[in-house]
C-alpha positions in Angstrom: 0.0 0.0 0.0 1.6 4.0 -1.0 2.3 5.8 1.9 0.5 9.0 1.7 2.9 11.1 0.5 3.4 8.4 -2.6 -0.3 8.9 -3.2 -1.1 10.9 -7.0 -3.1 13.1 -7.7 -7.0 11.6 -8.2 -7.5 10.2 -11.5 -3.9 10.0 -12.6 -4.7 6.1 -13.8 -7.9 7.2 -15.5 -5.9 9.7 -17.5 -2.9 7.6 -18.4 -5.7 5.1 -19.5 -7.6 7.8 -21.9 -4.1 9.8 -23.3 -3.8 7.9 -26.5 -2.6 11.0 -29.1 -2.0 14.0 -29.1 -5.1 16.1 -28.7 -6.3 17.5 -32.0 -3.3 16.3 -34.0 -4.7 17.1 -37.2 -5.2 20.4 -36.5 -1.8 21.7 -37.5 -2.1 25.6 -37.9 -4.7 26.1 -34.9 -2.4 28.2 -32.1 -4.9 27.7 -29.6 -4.8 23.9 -30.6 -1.0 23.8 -30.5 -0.9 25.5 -27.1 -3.4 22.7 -25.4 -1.5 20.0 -27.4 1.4 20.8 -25.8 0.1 21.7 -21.9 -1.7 18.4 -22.1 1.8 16.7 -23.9 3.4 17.9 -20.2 1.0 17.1 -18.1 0.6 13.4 -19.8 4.4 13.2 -19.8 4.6 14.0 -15.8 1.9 12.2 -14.6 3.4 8.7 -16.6 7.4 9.9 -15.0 5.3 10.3 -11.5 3.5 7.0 -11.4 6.7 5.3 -12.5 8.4 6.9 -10.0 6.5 6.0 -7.7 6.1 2.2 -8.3 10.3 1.8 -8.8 10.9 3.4 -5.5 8.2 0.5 -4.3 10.2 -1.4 -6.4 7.5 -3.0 -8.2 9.2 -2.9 -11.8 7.0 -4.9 -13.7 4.1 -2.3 -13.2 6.1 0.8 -13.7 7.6 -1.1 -16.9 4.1 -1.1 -17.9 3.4 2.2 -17.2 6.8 3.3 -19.1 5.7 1.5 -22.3 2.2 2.9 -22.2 3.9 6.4 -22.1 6.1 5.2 -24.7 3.2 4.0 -27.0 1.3 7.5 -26.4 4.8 9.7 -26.8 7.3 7.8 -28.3 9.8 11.1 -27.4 9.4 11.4 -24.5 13.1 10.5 -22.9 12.0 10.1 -19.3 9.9 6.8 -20.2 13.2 5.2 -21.5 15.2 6.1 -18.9 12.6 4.7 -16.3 12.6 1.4 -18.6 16.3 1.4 -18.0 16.6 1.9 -14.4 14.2 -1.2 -14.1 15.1 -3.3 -16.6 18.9 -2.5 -14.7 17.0 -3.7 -11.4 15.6 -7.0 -12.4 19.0 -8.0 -13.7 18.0 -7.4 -17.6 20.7 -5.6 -18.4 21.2 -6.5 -21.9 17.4 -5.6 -22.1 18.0 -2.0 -20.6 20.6 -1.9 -23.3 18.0 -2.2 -26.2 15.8 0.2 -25.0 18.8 2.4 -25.0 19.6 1.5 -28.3 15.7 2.0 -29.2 15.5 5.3 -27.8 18.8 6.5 -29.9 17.0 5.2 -33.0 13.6 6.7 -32.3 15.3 9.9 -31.8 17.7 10.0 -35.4 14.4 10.5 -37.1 14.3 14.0 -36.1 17.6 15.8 -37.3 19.7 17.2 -34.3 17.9 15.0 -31.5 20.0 13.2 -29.8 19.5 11.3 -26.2 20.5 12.9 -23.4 23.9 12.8 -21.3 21.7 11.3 -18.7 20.4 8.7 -20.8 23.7 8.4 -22.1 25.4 7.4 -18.4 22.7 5.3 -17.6 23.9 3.8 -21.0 27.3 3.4 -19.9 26.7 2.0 -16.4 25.1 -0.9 -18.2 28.3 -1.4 -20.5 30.2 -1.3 -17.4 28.1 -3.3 -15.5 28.0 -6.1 -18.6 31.8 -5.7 -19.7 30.4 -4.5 -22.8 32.1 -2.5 -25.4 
């Protein structure tokens, strides 16, 4: 059971459940669309980081992988959900699986000229290589 001050916000799950796209995607030249895109975009993207969190400091990886993925599936750029994959793939011994998703973030991110992961992504990166004796 969370401790209270692990508790989230009501109706984090139910929202994390409902984000699926971005909101009004097809509506490319609308500011006003654009600006709630992106607030909502944040908001989705904290509340996924948070419940992870949250579930990896009660070490109960296999839900916060699942939570990571589903962030993943809705915002596939968001760099916080692979990191969080990597920390608990890391803590159930899988390294070489915390490797890939390393390896799938870098390609994810090559689609978009001058993205690159991050130098926190990238030590997490290089623990694992150190931690595997891998080149």
């Amino acid at each position: 059971m969370a401790e209270p001050s692990e508790a989230l916000e009501p109706g984090v799950d139910r929202a994390l459940e409902l984000y699926r796209d971005p909101f009004l995607s097809e509506e490319h030249d609308a500011p006003w669309a654009v600006r709630m895109r992106e607030r909502l975009r944040r908001k989705f993207i904290l509340a996924v980081s948070r419940r992870g969190q949250q579930l990896e400091r009660q070490q109960d990886f296999p839900a916060a992988i699942r939570v990571y993925l589903q962030g993943i599936d809705a915002d596939d750029l968001a760099e916080e959900f692979y990191q969080g994959l990597m920390r608990c793939y890391d803590r159930l011994g899988q390294r070489a699986e915390a490797m890939s998703i390393f390896r799938q973030l870098r390609k994810t991110l090559s689609v978009t000229p001058g993205l690159r992961p991050s130098s926190e992504s990238q030590s997490l990166f290089e623990g694992l290589q150190r931690e595997t004796g891998s080149p």
